[in-house]
C-alpha positions as CSV (number, residue, x, y, z in Angstrom):
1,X,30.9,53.3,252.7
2,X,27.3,51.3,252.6
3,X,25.1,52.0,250.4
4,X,21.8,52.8,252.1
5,X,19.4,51.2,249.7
6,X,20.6,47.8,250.8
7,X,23.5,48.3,253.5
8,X,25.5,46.2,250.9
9,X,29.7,47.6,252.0
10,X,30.9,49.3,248.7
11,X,34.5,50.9,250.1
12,X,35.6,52.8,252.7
13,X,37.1,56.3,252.2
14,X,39.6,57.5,255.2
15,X,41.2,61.0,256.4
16,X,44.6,61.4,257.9
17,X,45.2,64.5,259.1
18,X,48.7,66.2,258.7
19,X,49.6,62.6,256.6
20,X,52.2,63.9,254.1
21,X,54.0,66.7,255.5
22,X,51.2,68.5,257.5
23,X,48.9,68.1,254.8
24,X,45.5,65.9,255.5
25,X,45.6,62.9,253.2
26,X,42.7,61.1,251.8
27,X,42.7,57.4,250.9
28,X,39.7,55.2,249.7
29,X,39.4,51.9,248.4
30,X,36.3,50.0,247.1
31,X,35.6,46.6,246.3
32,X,35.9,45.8,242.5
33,X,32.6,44.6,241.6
34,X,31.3,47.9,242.9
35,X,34.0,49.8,240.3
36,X,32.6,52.1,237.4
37,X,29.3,52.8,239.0
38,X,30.4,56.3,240.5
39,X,29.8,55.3,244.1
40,X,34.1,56.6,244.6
41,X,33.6,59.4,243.0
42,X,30.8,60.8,245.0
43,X,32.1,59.6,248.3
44,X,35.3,60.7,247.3
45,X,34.6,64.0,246.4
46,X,32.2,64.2,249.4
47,X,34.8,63.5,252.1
48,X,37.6,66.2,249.9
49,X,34.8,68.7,250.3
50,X,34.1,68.2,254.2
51,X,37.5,68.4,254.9
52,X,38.5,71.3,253.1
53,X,36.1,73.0,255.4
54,X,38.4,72.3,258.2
55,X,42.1,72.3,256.5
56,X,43.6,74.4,253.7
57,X,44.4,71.6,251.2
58,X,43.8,67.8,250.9
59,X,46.2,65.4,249.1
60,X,45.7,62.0,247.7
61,X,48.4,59.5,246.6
62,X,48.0,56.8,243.6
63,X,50.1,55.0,241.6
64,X,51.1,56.5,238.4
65,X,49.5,53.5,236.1
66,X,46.1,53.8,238.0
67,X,44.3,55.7,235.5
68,X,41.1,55.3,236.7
69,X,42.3,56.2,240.0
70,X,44.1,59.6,238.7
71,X,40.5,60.1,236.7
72,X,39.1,60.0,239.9
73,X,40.9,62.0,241.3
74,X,40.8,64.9,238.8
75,X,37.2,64.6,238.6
76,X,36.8,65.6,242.0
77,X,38.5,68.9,241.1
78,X,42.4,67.5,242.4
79,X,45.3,68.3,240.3
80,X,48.9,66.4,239.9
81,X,51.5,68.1,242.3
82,X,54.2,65.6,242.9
83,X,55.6,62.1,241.0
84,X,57.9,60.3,243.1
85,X,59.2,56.2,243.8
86,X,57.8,55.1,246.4
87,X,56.7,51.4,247.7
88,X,58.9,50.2,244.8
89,X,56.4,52.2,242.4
90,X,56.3,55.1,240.5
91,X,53.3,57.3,242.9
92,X,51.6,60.5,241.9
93,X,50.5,62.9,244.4
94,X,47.3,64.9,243.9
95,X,46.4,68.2,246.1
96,X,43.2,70.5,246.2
97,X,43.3,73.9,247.5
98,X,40.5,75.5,249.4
């Protein structure tokens, strides 16, 4: 994602289709300094609403001690579906229905 007042790189936000057992999965990740100033949650939310016009739900994974990341992910209308170990870590999956 660039920010098109000043092309400055804030994140990037990705879609993999069928991902996590058919489901498309969304991942982002944006640099820290550009944290706390909403620029995830509306590219975020932007890329979970395109794709739901093309695929019946979207997923999201984060690990379970990433509040902000689990805020984030509920304030783009997602809701906790799944906790599981993975990576060594305790992960929460997320999902969003059309």
């Amino acid at each position: 994602m660039v920010r098109s007042a000043d092309d400055v790189v804030l994140g990037l936000v990705s879609v993999e289709p069928a991902a996590r057992e058919g489901e498309t999965e969304v991942s982002y990740q944006f640099l820290p300094e550009h944290w706390g100033h909403g620029y995830a949650r509306e590219a975020v939310g932007a890329v979970v609403e395109a794709t739901l016009l093309d695929t019946p739900s979207v997923v999201a994974l984060t690990q379970e001690a990433n509040a902000p990341s689990r805020r984030l992910l509920e304030a783009v209308g997602m809701s906790h579906a799944a906790s599981f170990v993975e990576y060594d870590a305790h992960q929460v999956l997320y999902r969003r229905s059309r």
